[in-house]
DSSP file (Angstrom, degrees, kcal/mol; ACC not computed):
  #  RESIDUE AA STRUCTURE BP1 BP2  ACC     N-H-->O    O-->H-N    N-H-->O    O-->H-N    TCO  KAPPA ALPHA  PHI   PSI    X-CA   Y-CA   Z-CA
    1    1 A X              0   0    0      0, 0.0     2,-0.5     0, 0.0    15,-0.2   0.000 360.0 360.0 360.0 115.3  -15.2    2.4    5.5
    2    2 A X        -     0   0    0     13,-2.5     2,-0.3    76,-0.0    15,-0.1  -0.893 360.0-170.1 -95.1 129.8  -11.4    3.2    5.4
    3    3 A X        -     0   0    0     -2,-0.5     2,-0.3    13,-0.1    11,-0.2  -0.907   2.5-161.5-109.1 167.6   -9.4    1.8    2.2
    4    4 A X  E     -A   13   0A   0      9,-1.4     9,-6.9    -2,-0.3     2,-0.4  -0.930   1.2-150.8-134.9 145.3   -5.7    1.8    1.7
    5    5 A X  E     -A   12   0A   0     -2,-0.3     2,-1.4     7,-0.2     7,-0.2  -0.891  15.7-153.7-151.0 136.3   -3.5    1.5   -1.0
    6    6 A X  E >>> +A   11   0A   0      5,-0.9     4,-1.9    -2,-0.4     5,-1.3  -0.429  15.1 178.9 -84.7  89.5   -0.2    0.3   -1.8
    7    7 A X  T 345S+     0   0    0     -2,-1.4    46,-1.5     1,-0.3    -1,-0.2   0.773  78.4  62.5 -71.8 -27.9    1.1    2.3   -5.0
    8    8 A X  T 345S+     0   0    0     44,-0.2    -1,-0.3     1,-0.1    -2,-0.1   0.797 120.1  20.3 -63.6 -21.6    4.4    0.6   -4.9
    9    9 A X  T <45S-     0   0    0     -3,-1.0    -2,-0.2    43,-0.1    43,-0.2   0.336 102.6-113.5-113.5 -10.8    3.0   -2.7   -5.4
   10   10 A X  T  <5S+     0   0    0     -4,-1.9     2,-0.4    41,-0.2    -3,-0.2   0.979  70.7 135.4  68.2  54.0   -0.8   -2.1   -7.1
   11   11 A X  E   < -A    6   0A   0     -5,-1.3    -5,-0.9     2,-0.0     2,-0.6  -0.924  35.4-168.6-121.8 145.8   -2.5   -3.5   -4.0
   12   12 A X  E     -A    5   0A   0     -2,-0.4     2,-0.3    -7,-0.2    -7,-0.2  -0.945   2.4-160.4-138.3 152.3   -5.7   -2.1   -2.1
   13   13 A X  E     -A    4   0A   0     -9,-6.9    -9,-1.4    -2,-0.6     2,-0.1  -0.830   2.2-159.6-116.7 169.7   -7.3   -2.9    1.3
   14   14 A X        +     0   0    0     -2,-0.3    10,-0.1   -11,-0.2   -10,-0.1   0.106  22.6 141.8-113.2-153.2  -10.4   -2.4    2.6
   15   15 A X        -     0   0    0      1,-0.1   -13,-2.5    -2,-0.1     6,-0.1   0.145  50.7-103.3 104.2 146.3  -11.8   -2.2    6.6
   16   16 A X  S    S+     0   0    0    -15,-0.2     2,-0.2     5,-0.0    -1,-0.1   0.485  95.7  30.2 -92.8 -23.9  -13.9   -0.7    9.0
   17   17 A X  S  > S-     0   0    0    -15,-0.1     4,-3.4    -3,-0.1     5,-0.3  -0.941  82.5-107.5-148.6-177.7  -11.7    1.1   10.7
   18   18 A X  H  > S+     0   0    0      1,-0.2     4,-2.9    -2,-0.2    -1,-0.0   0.916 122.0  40.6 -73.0 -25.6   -8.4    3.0   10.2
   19   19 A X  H  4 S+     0   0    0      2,-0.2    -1,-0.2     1,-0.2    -4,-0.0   0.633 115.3  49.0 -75.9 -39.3   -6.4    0.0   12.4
   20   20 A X  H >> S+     0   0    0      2,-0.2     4,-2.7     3,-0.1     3,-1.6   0.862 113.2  48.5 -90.8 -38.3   -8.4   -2.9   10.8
   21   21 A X  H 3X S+     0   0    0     -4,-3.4     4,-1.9     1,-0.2    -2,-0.2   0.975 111.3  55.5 -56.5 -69.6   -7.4   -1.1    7.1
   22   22 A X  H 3X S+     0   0    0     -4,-2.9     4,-1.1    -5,-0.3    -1,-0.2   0.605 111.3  35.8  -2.4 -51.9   -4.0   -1.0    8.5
   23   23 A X  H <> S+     0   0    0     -3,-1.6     4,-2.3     2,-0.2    -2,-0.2   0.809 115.0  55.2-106.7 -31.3   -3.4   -5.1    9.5
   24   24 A X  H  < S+     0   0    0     -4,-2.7    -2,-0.2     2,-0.2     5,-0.2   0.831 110.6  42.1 -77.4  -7.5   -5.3   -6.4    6.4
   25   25 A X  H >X S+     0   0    0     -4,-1.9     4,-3.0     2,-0.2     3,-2.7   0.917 118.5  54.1 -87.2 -65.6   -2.8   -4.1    3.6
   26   26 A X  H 3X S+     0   0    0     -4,-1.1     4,-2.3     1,-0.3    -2,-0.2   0.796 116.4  37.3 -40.9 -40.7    0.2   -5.6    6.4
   27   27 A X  H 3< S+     0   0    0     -4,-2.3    -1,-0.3     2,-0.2     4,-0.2   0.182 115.4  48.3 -88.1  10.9   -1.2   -9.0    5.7
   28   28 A X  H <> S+     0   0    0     -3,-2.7     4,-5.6    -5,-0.1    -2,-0.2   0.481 114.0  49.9-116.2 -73.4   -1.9   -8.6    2.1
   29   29 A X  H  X S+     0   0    0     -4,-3.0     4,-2.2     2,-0.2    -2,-0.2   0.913 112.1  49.9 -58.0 -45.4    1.9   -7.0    1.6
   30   30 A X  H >< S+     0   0    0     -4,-2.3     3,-1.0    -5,-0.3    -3,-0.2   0.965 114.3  39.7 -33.9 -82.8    3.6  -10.0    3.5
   31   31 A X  H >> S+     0   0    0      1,-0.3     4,-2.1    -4,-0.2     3,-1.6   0.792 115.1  57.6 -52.7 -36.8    1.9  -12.8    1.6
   32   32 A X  H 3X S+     0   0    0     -4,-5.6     4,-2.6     1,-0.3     2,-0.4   0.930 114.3  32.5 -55.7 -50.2    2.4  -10.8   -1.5
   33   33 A X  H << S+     0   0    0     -4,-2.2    -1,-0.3    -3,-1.0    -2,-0.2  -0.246 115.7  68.3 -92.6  51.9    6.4  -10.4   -1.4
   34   34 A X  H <> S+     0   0    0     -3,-1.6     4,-2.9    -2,-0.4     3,-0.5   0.459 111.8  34.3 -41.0 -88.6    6.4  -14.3    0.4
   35   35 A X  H  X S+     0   0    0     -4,-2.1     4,-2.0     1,-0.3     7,-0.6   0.755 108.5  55.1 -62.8 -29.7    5.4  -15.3   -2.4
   36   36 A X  H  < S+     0   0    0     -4,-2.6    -1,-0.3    -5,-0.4     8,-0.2   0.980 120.7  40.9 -43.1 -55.7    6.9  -13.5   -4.8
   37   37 A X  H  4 S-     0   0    0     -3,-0.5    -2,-0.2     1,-0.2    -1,-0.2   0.715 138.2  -2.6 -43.5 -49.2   10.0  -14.5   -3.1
   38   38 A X  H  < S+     0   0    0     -4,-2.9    -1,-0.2     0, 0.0    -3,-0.2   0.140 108.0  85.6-149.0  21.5    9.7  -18.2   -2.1
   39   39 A X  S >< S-     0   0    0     -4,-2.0     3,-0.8    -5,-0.4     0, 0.0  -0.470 103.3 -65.0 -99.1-162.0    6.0  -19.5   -3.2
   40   40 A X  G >  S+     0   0    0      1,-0.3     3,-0.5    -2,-0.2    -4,-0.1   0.684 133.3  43.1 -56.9 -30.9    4.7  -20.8   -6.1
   41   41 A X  G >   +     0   0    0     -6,-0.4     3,-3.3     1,-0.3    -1,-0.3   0.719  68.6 116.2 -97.9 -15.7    5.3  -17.2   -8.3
   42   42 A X  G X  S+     0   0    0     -3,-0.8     3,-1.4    -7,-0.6    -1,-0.3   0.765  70.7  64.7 -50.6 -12.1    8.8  -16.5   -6.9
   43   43 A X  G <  S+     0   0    0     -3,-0.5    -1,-0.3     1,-0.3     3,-0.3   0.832 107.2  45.0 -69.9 -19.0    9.9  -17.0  -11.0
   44   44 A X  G <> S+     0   0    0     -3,-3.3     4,-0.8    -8,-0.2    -1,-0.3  -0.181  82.3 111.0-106.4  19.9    8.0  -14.1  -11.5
   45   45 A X  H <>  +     0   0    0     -3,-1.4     4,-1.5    -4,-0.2     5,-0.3   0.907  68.8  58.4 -91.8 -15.9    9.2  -12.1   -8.7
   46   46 A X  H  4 S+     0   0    0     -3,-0.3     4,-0.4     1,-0.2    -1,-0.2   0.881 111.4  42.7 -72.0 -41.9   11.1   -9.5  -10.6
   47   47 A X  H  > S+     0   0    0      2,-0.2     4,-1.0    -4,-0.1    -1,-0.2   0.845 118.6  50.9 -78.9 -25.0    7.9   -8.3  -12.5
   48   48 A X  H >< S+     0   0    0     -4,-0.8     3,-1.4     1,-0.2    -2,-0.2   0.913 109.5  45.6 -76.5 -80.4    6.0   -8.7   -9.2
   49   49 A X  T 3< S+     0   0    0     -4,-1.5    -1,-0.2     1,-0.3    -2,-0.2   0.541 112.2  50.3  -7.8 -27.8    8.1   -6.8   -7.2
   50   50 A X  T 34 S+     0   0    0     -4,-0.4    -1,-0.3    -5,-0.3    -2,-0.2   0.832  80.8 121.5 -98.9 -20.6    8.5   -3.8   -9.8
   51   51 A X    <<  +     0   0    0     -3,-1.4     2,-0.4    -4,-1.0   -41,-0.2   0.165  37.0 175.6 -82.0 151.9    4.9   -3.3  -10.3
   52   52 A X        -     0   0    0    -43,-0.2   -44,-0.2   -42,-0.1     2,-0.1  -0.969  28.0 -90.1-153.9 151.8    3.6   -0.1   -9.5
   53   53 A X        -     0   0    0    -46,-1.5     5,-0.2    -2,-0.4   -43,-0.1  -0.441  51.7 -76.3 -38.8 127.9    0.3    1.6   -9.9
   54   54 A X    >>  -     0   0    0     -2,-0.1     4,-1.4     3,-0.1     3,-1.1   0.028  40.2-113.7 -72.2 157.6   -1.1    3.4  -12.4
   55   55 A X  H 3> S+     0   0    0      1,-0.3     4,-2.4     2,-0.2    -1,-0.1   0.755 115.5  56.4 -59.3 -36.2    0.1    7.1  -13.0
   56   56 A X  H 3> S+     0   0    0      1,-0.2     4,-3.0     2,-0.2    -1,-0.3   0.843  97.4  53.9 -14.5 -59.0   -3.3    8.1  -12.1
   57   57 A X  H <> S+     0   0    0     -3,-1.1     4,-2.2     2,-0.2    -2,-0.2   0.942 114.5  46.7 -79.3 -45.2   -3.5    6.5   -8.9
   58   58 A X  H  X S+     0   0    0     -4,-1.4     4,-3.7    -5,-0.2     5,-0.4   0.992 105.6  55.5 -57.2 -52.1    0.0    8.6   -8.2
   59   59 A X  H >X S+     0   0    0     -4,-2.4     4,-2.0     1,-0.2     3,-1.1   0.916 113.2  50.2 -33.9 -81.5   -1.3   12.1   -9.6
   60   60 A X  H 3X S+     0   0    0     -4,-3.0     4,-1.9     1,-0.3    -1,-0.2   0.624 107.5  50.1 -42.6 -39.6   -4.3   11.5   -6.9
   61   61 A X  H 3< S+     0   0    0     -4,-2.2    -1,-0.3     2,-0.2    -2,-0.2   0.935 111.3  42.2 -47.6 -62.5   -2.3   10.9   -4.5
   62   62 A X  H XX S+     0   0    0     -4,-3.7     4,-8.7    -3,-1.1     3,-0.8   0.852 114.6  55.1 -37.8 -39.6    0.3   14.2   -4.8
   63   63 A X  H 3X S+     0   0    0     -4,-2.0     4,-2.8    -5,-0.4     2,-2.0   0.999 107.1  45.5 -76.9 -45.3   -2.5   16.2   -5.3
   64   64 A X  H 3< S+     0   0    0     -4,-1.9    -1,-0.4     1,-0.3    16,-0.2  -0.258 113.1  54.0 -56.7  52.7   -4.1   15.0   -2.1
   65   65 A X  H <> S+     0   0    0     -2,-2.0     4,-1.8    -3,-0.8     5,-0.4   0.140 111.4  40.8-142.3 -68.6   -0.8   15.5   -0.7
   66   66 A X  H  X S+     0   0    0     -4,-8.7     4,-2.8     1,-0.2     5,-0.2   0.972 115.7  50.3 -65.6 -43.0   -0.6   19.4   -1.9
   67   67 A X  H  X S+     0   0    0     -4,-2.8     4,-6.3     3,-0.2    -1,-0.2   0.934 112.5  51.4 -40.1 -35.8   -4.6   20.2   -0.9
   68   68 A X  H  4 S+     0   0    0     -5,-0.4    -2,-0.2     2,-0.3    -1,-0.1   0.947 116.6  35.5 -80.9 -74.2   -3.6   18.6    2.6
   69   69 A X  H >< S+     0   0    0     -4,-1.8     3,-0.7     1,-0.3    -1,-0.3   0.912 124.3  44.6 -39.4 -31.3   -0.3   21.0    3.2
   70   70 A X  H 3< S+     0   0    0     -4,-2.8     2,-1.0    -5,-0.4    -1,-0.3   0.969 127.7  32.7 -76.7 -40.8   -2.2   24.2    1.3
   71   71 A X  T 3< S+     0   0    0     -4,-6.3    -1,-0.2    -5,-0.2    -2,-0.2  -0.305  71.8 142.1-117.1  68.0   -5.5   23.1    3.6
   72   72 A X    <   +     0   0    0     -2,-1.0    -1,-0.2    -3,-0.7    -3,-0.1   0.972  69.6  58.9 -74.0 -42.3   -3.9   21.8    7.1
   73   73 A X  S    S+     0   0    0      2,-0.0    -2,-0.1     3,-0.0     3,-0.1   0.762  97.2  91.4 -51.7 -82.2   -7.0   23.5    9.7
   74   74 A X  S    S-     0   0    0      1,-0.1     2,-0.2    -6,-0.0     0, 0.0   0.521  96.5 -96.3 -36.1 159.9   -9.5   21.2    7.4
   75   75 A X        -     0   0    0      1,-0.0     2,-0.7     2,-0.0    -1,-0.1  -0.477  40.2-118.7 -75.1 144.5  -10.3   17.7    8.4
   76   76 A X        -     0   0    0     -2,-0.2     3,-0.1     1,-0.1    -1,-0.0  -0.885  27.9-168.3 -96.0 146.3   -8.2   15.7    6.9
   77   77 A X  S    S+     0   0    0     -2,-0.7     2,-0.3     1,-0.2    -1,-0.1   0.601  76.0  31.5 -72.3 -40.7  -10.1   13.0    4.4
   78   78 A X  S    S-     0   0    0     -3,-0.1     2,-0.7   -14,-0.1    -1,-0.2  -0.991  70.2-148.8-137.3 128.1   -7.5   10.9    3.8
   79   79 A X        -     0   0    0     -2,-0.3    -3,-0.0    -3,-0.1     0, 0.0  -0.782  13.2-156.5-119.0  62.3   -4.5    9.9    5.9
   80   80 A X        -     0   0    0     -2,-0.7     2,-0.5   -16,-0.2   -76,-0.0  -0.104  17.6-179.8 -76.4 125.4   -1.5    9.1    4.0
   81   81 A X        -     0   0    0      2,-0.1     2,-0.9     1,-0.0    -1,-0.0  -0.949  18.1-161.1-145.2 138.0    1.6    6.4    5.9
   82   82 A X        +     0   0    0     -2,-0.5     2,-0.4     0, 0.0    -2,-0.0  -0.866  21.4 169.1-118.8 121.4    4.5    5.2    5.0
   83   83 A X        -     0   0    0     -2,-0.9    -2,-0.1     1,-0.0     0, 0.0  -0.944  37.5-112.2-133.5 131.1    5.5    2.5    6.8
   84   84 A X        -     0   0    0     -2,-0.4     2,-0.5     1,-0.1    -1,-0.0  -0.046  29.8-135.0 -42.9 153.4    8.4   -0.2    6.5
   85   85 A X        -     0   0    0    -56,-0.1     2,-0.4     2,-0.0    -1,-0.1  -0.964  20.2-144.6 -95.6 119.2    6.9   -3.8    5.7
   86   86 A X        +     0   0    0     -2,-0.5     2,-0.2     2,-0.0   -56,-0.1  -0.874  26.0 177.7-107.0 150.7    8.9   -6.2    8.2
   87   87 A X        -     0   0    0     -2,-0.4     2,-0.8     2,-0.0    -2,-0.0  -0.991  18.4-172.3-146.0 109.6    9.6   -9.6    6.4
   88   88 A X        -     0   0    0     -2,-0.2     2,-0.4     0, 0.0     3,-0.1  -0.932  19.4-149.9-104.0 118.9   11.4  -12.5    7.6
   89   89 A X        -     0   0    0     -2,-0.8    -2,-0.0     1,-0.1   -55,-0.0  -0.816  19.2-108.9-102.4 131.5   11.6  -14.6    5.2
   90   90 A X              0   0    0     -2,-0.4    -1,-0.1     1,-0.2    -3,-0.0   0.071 360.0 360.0 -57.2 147.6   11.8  -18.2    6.2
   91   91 A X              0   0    0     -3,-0.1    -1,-0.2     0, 0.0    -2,-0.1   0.414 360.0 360.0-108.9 360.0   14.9  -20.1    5.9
């Protein structure tokens, strides 16, 4: 089971592999800033949009950040991506 998780936004996916983890967080992050934007919440998009993850979930992250750089011959466990979201937003 790979999950992923979106620390700008407080989101996580789930999936069977690293590809399928991958298209459901991409399809998860659309509909989320859709709607924030232009559905039903879009009054609410400033607090939606700002929302961020708890400081926890960042700490874990960094530190799995520094282990990875101090222990790069190890497998890595976790697989950290930063990737644009493209959004066209309907007109």
């Amino acid at each position: 089971m790979w999950v992923a998780v979106c620390l700008d936004f407080d989101l996580a996916a789930q999936g069977d592999s690293l590809d399928d983890v991958r298209r459901r967080m991409d399809a998860m992050l659309t509909e989320y800033v859709e709607d924030a934007l232009t559905g039903e919440d879009r009054d609410h998009a400033e607090t939606l949009l700002n929302r961020r993850a708890p400081w926890r979930y960042w700490l874990r992250f960094y530190w799995f950040s520094i282990v990875d750089r101090l222990r790069r011959r190890a497998p890595r466990s976790h697989l950290p991506f930063h990737e644009t979201l493209p959004l066209t937003l309907a007109r």
